[in-house]
C-alpha positions in Angstrom: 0.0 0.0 0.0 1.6 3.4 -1.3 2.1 6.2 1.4 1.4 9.7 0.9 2.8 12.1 3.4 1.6 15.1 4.4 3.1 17.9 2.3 1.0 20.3 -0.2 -0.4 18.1 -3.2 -0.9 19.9 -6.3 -1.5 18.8 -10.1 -2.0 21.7 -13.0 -3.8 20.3 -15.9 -3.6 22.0 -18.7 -7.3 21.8 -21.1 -8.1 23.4 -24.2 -9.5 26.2 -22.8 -8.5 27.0 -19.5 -6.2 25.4 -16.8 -8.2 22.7 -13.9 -6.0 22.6 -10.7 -6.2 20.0 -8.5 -4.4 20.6 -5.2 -4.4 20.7 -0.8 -3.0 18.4 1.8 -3.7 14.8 2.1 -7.0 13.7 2.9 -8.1 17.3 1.2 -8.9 18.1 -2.4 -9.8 21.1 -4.4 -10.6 21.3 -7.5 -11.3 25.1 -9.0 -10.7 26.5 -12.8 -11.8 28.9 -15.4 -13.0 28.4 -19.1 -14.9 31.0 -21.4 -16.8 29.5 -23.8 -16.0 30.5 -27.3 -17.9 32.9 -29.2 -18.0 33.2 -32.8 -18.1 36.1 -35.3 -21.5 36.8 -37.9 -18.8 36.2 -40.8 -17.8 32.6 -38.9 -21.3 31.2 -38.1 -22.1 32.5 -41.6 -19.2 30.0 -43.1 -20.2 27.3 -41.3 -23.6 27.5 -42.9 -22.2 27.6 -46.0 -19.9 24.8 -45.5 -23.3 22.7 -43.7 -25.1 23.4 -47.4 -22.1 22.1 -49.1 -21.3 18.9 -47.0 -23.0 15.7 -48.9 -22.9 14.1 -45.5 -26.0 16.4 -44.0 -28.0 15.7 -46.6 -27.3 11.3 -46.5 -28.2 12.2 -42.6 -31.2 14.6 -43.5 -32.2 11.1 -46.0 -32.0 9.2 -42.5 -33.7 11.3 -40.6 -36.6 11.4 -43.7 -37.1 7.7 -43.3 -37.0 7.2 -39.7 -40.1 9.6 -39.3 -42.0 8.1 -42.5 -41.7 4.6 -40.9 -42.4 5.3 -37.0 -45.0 8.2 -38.1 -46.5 8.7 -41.3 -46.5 4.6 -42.8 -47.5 3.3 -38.6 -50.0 5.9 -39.2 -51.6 4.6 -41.9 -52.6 1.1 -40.3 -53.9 2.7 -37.4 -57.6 2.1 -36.2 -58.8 6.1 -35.9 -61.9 6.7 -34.4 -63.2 10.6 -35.0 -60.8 12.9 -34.8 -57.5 13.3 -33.3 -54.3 15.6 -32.3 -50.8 14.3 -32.8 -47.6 15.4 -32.5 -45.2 14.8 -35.7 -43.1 14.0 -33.3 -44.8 11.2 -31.9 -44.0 7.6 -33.0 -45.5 4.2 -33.7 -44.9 0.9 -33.9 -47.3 -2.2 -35.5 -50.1 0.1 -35.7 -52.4 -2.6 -37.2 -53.0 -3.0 -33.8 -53.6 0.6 -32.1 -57.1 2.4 -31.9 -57.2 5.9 -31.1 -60.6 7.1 -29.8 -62.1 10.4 -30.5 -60.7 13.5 -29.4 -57.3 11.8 -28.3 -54.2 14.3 -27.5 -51.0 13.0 -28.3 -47.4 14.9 -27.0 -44.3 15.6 -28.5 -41.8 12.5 -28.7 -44.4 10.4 -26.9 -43.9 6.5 -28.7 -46.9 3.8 -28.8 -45.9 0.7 -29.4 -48.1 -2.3 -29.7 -46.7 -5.8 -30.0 -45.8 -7.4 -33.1 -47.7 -10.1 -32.9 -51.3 -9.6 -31.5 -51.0 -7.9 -28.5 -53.2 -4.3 -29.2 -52.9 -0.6 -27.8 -56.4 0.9 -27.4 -57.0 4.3 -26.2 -60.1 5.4 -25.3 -62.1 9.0 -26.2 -60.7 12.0 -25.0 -57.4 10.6 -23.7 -54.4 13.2 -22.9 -51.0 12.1 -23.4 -48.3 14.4 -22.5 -45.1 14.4 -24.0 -42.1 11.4 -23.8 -44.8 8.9 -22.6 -43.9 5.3 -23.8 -46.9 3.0 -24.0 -45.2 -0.4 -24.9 -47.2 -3.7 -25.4 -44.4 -5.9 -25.6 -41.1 -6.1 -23.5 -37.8 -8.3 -24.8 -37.8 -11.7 -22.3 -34.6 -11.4 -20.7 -33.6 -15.0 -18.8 -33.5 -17.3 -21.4 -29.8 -17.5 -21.5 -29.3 -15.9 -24.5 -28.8 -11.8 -25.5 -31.5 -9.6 -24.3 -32.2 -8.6 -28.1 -31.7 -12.4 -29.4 -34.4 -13.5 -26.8 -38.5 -13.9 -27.3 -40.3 -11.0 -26.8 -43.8 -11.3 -24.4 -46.5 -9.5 -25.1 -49.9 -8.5 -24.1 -52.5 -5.7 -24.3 -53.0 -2.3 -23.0 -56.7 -0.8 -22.3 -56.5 3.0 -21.6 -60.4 4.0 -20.9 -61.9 7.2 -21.4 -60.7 10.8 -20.3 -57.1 9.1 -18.8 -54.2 12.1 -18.4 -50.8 10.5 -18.6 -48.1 12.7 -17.8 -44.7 13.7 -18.6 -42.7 10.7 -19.4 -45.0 8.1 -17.8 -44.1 4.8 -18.9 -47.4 2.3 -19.1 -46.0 -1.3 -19.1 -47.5 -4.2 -21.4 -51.2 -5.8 -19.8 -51.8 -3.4 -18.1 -55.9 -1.8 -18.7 -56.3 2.1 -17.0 -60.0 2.5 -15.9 -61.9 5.8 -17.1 -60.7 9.0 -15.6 -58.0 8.2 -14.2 -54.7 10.3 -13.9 -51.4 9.0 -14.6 -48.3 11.4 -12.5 -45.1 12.6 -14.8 -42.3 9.7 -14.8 -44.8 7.0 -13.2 -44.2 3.5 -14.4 -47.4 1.6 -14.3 -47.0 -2.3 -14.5 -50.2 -3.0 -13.0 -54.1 -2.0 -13.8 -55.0 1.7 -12.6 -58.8 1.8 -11.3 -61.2 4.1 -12.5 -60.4 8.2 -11.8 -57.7 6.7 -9.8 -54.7 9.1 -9.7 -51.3 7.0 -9.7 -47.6 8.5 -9.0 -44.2 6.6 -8.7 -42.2 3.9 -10.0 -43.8 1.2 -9.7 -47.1 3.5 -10.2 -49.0 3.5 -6.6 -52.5 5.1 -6.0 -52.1 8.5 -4.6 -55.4 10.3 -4.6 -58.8 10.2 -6.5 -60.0 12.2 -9.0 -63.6 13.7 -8.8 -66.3 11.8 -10.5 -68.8 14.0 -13.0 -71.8 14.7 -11.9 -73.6 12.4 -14.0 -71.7 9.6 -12.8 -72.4 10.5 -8.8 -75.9 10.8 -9.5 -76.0 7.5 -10.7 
């Protein structure tokens, strides 16, 4: 085991732009430095978009970028079940949308992904559901302990029922089987592996019941 006595440690590191000192006695470390970021001029930022118009490889990219969205968004599209009208972010994307049914009125966010499974397994969203953005909605999920590579493996998959007037937020994640009841709200980042009750409101990972929406009129009546 190497000894290090007590006298003044320092080490000067020299970066691109600025200097990172680390130095202090033994058993003490500081770490301090300066940078300024760089600035460019109007004529260089000006260069650099003519030199971005005149490099082939943007456009092969801008190519790749023009076929990703055509087969996660405007093909996946195509096969989906649409019921009445609905709102959707070109960013969204799809997968096997022979099997996804949007209902009437349906909201969906920017970057959020629905995914139902390749073989059978369906997404189904009922009327009037709000999806904010970066929600994944997967039906399926890679088996992963069959002794072979994750991606290699069978994947298992199953449906997802979302009822009427369900909010997911922000990057909630709604696992495969799972069926949301009517009305219920789903919190930002929760992970929901298991059925949500009717006007239920779920947070967490895994998604846990945290309160209870009020019930329309009509329905307390009732």
């Amino acid at each position: 085991m190497s000894h290090i006595d007590g006298g003044a440690i320092r080490f000067t590191l020299r970066a691109r732009f600025g200097i990172i000192a680390i130095g202090g006695q033994q058993g003490d470390a500081m770490v301090s430095g300066r940078t300024e970021k760089k600035r460019t001029t109007r004529l260089q930022r000006l260069l650099r978009l003519v030199a971005a118009a005149l490099d082939p490889r943007a456009y092969a990219h801008g190519l790749k970028v023009l076929n990703y969205y055509n087969y996660t968004h405007v093909a996946e599209l195509r096969h989906v079940t649409r019921k009445g009208v609905q709102r959707i972010s070109p960013t969204a994307s799809f997968a096997n949308g022979r099997n996804i049914t949007l209902g009437d009125r349906v909201n969906i966010g920017a970057y959020t992904s629905i995914w139902a499974g390749p073989g059978t397994a369906r997404v189904v969203l009922g009327d009037d559901v709000l999806i904010g953005p970066s929600v994944m909605i997967t039906a399926a999920s890679y088996r992963y302990d069959d002794g072979a590579p994750v991606n290699e493996q069978a994947m298992d998959e199953a449906d997802i029922i979302i009822g009427r007037d369900v909010w997911l937020g922000y990057g909630a994640v709604v696992l495969a089987g799972v069926t949301i009841g009517d009305g219920a709200v789903i919190g930002a980042g929760a992970v929901v592996r298991r059925d949500v009750p009717s006007f239920a409101i779920v947070a967490g990972s895994p998604a846990k019941i945290v309160g209870e929406r009020r019930r329309p009129e009509s329905e307390t009546e009732g």
